[in-house]
C-alpha positions in Angstrom: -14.1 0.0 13.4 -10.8 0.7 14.6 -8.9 -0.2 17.7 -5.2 1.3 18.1 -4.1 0.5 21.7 -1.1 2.5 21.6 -3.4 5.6 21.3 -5.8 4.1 23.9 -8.4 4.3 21.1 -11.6 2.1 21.2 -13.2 1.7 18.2 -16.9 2.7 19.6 -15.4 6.0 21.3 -13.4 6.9 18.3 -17.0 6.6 16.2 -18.9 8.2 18.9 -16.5 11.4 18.9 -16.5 11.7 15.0 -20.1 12.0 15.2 -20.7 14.2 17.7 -17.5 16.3 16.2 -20.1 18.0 13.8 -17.2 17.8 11.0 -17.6 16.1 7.6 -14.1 15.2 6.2 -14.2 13.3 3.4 -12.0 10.4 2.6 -9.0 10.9 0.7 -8.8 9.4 -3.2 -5.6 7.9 -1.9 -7.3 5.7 0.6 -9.0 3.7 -1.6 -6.7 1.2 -2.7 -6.4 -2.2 -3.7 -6.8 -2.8 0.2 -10.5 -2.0 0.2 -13.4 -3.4 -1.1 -14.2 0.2 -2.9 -10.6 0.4 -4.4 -10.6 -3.1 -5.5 -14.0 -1.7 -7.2 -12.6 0.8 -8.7 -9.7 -1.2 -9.8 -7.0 -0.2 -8.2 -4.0 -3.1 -8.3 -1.3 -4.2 -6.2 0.3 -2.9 -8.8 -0.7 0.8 -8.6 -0.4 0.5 -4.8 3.5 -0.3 -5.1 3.7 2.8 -8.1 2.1 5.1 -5.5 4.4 4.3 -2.8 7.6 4.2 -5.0 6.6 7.8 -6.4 5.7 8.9 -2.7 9.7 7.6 -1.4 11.2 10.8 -0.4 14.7 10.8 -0.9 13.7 8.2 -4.0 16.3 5.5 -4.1 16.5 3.2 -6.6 16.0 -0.8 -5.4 16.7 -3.7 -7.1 13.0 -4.5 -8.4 12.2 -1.6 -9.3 11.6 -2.6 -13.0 8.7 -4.6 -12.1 6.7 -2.1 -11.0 8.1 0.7 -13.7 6.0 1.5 -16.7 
C-alpha cells in the first residue's frame, strides 16, 4: 500500500476507492523495473533503468557519465 501525506492519501482509502471505482487500468510496462520484484523477474537492470531515463530527459543534455550507460 501507499501512503503520500502531502495528498492526504491513506493507503487503505486509496485501495478502498480503486475498488469500488469499477475501473480496471492496467499497469504500465514501464513500471516494472529493476525496483520491483516482477521487473527484477523479468530482468530489467539498473542498467536499463538509467537508459530509460536518459532517453526520457527532455531537453537531452549530455552529462559526464554518460558512456557508462551508452550502448
Amino acid at each position: 500500500m501507499t501512503h503520500d501525506p502531502q495528498a492526504e492519501l491513506e493507503g487503505e482509502t486509496l485501495a478502498q476507492e480503486l475498488r469500488e471505482s469499477g475501473e480496471y487500468v492496467a499497469m504500465p510496462e514501464y513500471a516494472y523495473d529493476c525496483h520491483t520484484r516482477e521487473g527484477k523477474k523479468r530482468g530489467k537492470t539498473k542498467a536499463d533503468f538509467f537508459k530509460a531515463e536518459q532517453v526520457a530527459l527532455e531537453p537531452f543534455q549530455r552529462v559526464l557519465f554518460d558512456h557508462l550507460i551508452e550502448e
